[in-house]
Structure formats: structure tokens, C-alpha cells
N, C-alpha and C positions, 0 to 999 in steps of 0.2 A: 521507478517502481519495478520491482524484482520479484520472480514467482518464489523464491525461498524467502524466508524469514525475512525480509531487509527492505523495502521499501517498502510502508509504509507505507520500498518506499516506501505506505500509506501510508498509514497507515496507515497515512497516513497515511498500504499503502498497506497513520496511521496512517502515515503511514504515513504507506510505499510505501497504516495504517498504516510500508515499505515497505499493506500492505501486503506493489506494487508493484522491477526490478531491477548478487553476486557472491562472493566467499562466505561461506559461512562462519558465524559469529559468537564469540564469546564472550561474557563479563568480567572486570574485575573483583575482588575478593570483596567483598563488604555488602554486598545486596545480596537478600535472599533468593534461591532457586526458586523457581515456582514450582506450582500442585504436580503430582506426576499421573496424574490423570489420564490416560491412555487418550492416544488422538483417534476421533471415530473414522472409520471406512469410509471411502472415499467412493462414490457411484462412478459408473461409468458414464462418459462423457456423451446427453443426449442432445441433440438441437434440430430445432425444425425451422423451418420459413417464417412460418405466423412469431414463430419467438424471437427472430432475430432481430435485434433492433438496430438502426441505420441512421442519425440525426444528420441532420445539414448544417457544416458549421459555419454561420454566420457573425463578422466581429463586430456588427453593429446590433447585436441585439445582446451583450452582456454587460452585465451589471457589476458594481464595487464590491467587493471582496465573497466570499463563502460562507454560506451560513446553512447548507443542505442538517435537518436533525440527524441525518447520520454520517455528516462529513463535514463537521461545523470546521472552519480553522479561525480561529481566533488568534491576531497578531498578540506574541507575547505568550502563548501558550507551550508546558512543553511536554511530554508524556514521555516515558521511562518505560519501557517494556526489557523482560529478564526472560529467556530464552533458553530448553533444551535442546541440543545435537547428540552426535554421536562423538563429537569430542569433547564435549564437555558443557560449561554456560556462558550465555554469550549475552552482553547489553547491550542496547540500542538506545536512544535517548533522538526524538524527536522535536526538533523544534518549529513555532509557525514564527518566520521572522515578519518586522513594518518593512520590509523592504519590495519594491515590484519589478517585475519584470516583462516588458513589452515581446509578447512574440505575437505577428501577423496583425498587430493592431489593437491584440488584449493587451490590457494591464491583467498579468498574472500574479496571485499570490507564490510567494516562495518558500519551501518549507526547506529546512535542512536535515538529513537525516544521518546521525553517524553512528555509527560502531565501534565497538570496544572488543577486544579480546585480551584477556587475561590484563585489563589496564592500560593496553597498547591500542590507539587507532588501527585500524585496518580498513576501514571505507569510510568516504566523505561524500554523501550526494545534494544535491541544491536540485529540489523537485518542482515545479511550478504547475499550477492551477488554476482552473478560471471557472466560472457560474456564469450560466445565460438564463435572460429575465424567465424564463418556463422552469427555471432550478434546477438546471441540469448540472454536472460537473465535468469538467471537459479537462484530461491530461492532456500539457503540452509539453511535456518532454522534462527531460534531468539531465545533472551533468555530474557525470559517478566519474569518485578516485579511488581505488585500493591502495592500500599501502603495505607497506614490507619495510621492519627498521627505519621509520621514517622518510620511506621513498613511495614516492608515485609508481607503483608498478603496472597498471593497467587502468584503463578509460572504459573499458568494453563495458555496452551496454547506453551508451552514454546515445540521447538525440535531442533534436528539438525540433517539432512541429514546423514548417515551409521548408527543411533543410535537407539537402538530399532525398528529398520525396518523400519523405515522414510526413505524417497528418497527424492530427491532434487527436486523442482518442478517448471513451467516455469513461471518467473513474467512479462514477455513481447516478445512477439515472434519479428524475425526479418521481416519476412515477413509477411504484417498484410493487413489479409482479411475477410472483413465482412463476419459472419456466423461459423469462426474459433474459436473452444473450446477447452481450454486447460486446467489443472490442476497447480495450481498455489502451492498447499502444497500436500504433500503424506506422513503423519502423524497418522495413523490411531486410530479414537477416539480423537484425540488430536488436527488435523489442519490439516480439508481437503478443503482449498479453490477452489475454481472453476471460470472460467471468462470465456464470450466470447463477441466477437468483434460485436458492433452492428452498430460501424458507425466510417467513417472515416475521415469525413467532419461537425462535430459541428462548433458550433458558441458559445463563453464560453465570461462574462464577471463576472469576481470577482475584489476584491478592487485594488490587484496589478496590473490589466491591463485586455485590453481585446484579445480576439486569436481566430482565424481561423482554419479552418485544422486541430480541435481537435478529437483527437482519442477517441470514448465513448464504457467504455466496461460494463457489466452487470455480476455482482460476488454474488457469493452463495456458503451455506454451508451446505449437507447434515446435518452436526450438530447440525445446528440451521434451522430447517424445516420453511420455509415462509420470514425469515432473506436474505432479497435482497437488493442489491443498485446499482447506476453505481459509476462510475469513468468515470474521464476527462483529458486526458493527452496532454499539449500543445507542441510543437514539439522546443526542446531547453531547454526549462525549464523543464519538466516532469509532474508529479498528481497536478492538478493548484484545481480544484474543485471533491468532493464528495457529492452522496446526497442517502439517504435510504429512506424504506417506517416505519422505525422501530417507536412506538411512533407518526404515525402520519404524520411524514416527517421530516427528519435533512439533514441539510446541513454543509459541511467545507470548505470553502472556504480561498481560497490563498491571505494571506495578502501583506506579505514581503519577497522577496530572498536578498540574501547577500552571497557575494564570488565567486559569476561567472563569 
């Protein structure tokens, strides 16, 4: 999960709803641009003690797959998000695969998230997730490939949770309160995302539809100093719209879901 446009991750993420975190990304020709909606201002970054939140990550107290209302992953599902930059439009297509993956003793869900630029891959990620019985969502790492002409050019970004000192880190709390700060990667050097809750009641309309009662959070990365955006999480579906100040302002916005 990557503070620009791309994971989804979230998005996934929705990411990482991708949305989680590399290159930025464009579409091939045939899907439409999204709205050109100006992306809103972005607040300055506040946190306190009483906001920051800490879990303890225990692997015997989670449970079979994700079903968080604003980070459902449904195996089988896949969402389509269509993307402005400064170079142009970029697709991403998210998927939740059946497939799991065991880190620290969870059975993780796996999503995959990739990217398209101009019809061409350019990033391949395999993001993994886990739910504990209080509902909580807990990232444990991804494993990102860029690409160039059909080559692996870089990994960066890439961890996984026991590994080199990475911890697993929270991609959506269960109890969500305006002002609550969390730590989304503990990757040091490598992927230290950060989120907190700034509102719990948006108003979101992108291609696929529009939503109420959207959750808007504000993510940052000590890594990338000034590198801000939110996220927008609709309640059933999950990361429906992203928008940063990077370049001016980019937005990703949720085209298509399939499989839920």
C-alpha cells in the first residue's frame, strides 16, 4: 500500500483502496477519464496522544477472512479505479484473490493490485490482510514489482510483517473516530504509512455511483515529507475515491466493481 494513487494498494489501499504503497500510473485507451473535480485541501498534519492509537498484535485472536463495512474483501471481487496525474490517465484494477497467505501465524487475505499505463503494466503488487475477532484490519506487508518494457525494474517498497523488523500495521480500525491516528505500515526506511480519521459523514460521487456516510481519512509518509492525500471509503464497497496534493492535485476514482 503506497501513499500515491496505487495501493489500494487499498484500496484496497482499495486498495492499497492502493489506497496503501510507487510510479505513477496511467490507463489504457478505452475507459473513460474520471470527473475533473478539483481535489480538496489537504489540512495540516495534527496528532495528539489521546488520538494515537497502538493495538497489540495478537495471532491468535483472528478470525477467517474480511468483512470490516468499510474494508469488506470479498474473494472474487474486483474494482477498476481510472486515475488523473500530471501525465496523463492511469488504470488500476484491483483484485481480492481465494488464495492465503500465512505471515506470523495469520492466514492472510491476498489482494492483487496492478497497473496499467497507457495499456502497458508498470506495477504488479500482491498485498495481504488480516481481521482480528474486535474487527480490526491489520496490513501485513506486500510484495511490489515495477516494470519497464516488460522488466522487473524495482521492488522498492516491497515488506512483510516478522521480516527485517517490520510489524504488521492497522489499514482500518474497527472503531472509527474522528481525530484517531494510526500507523498503517511499520517497515522502517522502507513503508511507514500513516492515516487518520478526519470525517465520518462525506458526501462522495465518482463514475460508479454516488455514497453517503463516507469515511475520509488523511495519509502520509514521513518518507516522502509534504507527500499527503485522503482516501474515501464507502460502507459495503470500501476505497471508492483517492485524491493527493502531489503534482498539483490527482484524483482515482472508482469506476467499476464486479463480484460482490
Amino acid at each position: 500500500m503506497r501513499m500515491e494513487s496505487r495501493s489500494f494498494a487499498v484500496f484496497l489501499t482499495v486498495v492499497s483502496f492502493c489506497l496503501a504503497g510507487c510510479g505513477e500510473r496511467r490507463g489504457p485507451a478505452g475507459l473513460a477519464a474520471p470527473s475533473q473535480t478539483s481535489a480538496p485541501m489537504v489540512p495540516e498534519i495534527v496528532t495528539t496522544a489521546a488520538a494515537r492509537i497502538d493495538l497489540d498484535f495478537d495471532p491468535g485472536t483472528f478470525v477467517d477472512g474480511v468483512d470490516h463495512p468499510y474494508f469488506p474483501l470479498e474473494p472474487g471481487a474486483t474494482y477498476t479505479y481510472v486515475g488523473t496525474t500530471s501525465d496523463g490517465v492511469e488504470t488500476i484494477v484491483v483484485e481480492v484473490l481465494h488464495q492465503r497467505k500465512t505471515i506470523l501465524g495469520v492466514e492472510a487475505t491476498v489482494v492483487r493490485d496492478r497497473v496499467y499505463l497507457d495499456g502497458e503494466l508498470v506495477e504488479d503488487t500482491f498485498d495481504w490482510y488480516a481481521q482480528d475477532q474486535d474487527g480490526n484490519v491489520w496490513y501485513l506487508g506486500e510484495d511490489s514489482k515495477e516494470y519497464e518494457d516488460g522488466q522487473v525494474v524495482s521492488t522498492a517498497g516491497s515488506w512483510e510483517a516478522g521480516v527485517n523488523g517490520a510489524e504488521a500495521g492497522i489499514i482500518m480500525l474497527a472503531a472509527l473516530e474522528k481525530g484517531d491516528t494510526y500507523a498503517q505500515e511499520h517497515a522502517p526506511g522502507v513503508a511507514e504509512d500513516q492515516a487518520r480519521i478526519v470525517s465520518l459523514d462525506e458526501s462522495v460521487t465518482v463514475p460508479h455511483a454516488s455514497y453517503t456516510g463516507v469515511l475520509q481519512t488523511l495519509e502520509w509518509t514521513p518518507l516522502e515529507p509534504g507527500n499527503r492525500g485522503y482516501k474515501y471509503y464507502a460502507e459495503g464497497i470500501g476505497l471508492v475515491l483517492e485524491t493527493s496534493k502531489r503534482n498539483g492535485g490527482e484524483r482515482v476514482e472508482l469506476v467499476s466493481v464486479t463480484g460482490l
